[in-house]
Every structure is written in structure tokens, then in C-alpha cells.
N, C-alpha and C positions, 0 to 999 in steps of 0.2 A: 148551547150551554145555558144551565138555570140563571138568572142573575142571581141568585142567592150565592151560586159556587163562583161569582165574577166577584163577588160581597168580597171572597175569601180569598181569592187569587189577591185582589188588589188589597185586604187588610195586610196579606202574607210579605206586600213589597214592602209597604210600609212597617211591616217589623225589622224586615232588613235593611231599611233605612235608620230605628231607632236604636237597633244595636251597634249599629256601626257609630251612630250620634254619640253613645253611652262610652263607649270605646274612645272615642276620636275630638271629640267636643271639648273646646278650652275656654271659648268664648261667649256671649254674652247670646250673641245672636245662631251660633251652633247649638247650645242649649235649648233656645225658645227651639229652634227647628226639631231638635228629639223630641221633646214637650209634644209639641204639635203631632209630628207621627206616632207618637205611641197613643194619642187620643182617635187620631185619626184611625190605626189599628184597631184598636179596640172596641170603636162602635161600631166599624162594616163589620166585625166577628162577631159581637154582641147583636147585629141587625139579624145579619145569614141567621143565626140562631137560634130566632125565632120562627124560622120555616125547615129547618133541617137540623137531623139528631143532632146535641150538642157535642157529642163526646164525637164525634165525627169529624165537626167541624173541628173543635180543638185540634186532633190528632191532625188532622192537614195543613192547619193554620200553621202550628208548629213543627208541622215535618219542611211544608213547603219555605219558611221562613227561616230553617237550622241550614237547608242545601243551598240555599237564596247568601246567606252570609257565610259559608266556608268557600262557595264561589266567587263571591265580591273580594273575602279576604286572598282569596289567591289572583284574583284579577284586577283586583285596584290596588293592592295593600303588599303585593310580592311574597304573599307568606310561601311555605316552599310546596311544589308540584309532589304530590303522593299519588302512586296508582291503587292504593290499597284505600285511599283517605276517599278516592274519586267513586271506587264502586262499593263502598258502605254509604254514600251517599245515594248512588243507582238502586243499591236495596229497599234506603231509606223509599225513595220514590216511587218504587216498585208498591211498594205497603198502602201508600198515600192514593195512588189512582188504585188500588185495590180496594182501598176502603169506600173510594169514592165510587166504586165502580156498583160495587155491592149495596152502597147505599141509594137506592133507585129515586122513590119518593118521599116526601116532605115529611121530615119528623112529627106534624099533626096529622096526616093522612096514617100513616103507620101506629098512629095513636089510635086510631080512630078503630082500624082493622082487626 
């Protein structure tokens, strides 16, 4: 796998860290920790992004980061079990390595071509 799409796997956790922070954060030191992931997020998406299309990247960063937190809310947080909730997420995912799949080389190399 590119590091570039490792860039975006690991900005995508930490979005699902900062939402959960945005959500769930009373404190002093929960706060700095959202602060922290949402920057942290944002410069491996902003990094990947300068080797690979952007709208790509965006579309994964936030497909993989929206299935990343309806999972955690239903696994850490007890929200309730949906099978209809589960495979609109499968779809979601489906889309996400599709785009990924399609997008072969480096958004500069495709520039190039």
C-alpha cells in the first residue's frame, strides 16, 4: 500500500477520534486531546494530498472516518444495532475502495499525462 493512502487510513482514525472528542469532551484535558486529533487529521490529509487527487482523498478520508464513527458509536457508546444502518455503511465502503481502486497513480503523475 502507497504511504500516501496509509497518510489517509491513519488521518481517517483520527477524525474518528475528534468526533467522538467533539461529542463526548467536558474537560480540560479531553478538549486539548480533540484539538490535537483534528490537527493531527488534517495534516496527514493535507500531506497525502499533495501526491494524490484531492477530491479522492477527501471522499475516503470522510467516507472511512463517517463508518469509523457510526461503528465506535455503536461499539463504545451502545447506540442501538441497525441492519439497514450497517449495510448503508457497506455501500458507503464499497464507493470508498472503489474510488480508491480507480485512482491507480499520483495525482501529479496524472497531471502530467
Amino acid at each position: 500500500m502507497n504511504s500516501n493512502w496509509t497518510k489517509v487510513i491513519i488521518a481517517a482514525i483520527f477524525e474518528v477520534a475528534w468526533v467522538i472528542g467533539l461529542k463526548h469532551a467536558d474537560g480540560f484535558l479531553e478538549w486539548t486531546g480533540t484539538v490535537v486529533a483534528i490537527a493531527i487529521s488534517f495534516y496527514l490529509m493535507i500531506e497525502a494530498s499533495r501526491n494524490l487527487p484531492v477530491g479522492t482523498v477527501y471522499a475516503v478520508f470522510v467516507g472511512l472516518g463517517t463508518a469509523g464513527t457510526v461503528i465506535s458509536d455503536i461499539v463504545i457508546f451502545g447506540e442501538p444495532f441497525k441492519v439497514a444502518k450497517i449495510l448503508l455503511i457497506v455501500i458507503l465502503l464499497a464507493g470508498v475502495v472503489g474510488l480508491k481502486l480507480v485512482t491507480g497513480g499520483s495525482g501529479k503523475e496524472e497531471a502530467e499525462s
